[in-house]
C-alpha positions, -999 to 999 in steps of 0.1 A, spaced: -16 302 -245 -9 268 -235 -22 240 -256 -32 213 -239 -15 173 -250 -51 158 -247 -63 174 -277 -31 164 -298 -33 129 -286 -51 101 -313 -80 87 -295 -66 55 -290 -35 68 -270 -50 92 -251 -68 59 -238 -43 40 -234 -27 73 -214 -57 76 -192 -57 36 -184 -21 34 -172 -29 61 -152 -56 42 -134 -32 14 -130 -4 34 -115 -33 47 -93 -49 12 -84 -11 -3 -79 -4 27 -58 25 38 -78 32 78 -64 62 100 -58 83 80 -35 70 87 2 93 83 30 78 52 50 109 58 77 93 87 83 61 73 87 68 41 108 83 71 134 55 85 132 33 58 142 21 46 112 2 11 115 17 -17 92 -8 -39 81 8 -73 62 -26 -87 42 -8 -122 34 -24 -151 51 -18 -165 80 5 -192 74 28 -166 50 31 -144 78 36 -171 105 67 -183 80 81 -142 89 70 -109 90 82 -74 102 76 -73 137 50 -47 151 28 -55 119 -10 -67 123 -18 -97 104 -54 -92 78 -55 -114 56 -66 -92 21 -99 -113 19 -110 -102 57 -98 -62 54 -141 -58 46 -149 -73 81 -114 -60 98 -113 -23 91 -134 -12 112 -106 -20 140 -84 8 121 -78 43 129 -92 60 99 -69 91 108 -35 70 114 -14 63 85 -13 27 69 14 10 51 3 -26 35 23 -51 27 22 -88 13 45 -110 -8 48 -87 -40 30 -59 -37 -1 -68 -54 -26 -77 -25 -12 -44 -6 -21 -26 -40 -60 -40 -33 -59 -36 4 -47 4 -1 -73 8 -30 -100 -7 -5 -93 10 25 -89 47 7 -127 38 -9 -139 32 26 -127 67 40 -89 64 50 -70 93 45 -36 79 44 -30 46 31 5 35 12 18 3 -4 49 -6 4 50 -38 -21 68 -63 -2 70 -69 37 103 -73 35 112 -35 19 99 -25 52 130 -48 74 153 -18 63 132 6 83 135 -13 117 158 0 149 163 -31 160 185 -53 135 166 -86 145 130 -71 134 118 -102 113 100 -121 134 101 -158 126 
């Protein structure tokens, strides 16, 4: 019989346990997924700095929502196309993904930094300036 580490764990830790989980979960943090894969496939990149941070460069392709107009925006998205958000480090995208999934997109990934997603491009001058 298999024990289980829940009932082994001090209260304390198994909360502590449980909470990072919920971080990893908010931040997006998940077995790496291949976004080259996904940008073939269509996925929509959706950069959720503000205006001016992507008018100073962003990956080209990408749609521009600002993370405080996703509520109002999303409703321009396909909820059945993959999503990769972006911003400057990764935080914003981690709020964007967590708001889109709660509003019933299947497939939404953070890829932290617009500029991790410059690696992924065909065309060697994809950063649009």
């Amino acid at each position: 019989m298999r024990s289980n580490i829940n009932n082994l764990l001090p209260g304390s830790l198994h909360a502590n346990i449980k909470m990072f989980k919920r971080v990893k979960n908010f931040l997006g943090v998940r077995p790496r997924v291949d976004l080259k894969k996904l940008l073939r496939s269509g996925a929509v990149v959706v950069d959720v700095r503000s205006a001016a941070e992507f008018g100073s460069g962003h990956r080209k392709g990408s749609l521009n929502i600002p993370l405080n107009l996703i509520p109002e925006q999303m409703d321009n998205l396909n909820k059945d196309k993959p999503i990769i958000t972006c911003c400057a480090s990764g935080m914003r995208s981690a709020s964007a993904r967590s708001l889109l999934l709660s509003n019933g997109f299947k497939e939404v990934y953070n890829a932290g930094k617009w500029s991790n997603l410059l690696k992924y491009m065909e065309d060697q001058n994809a950063m649009h300036l």
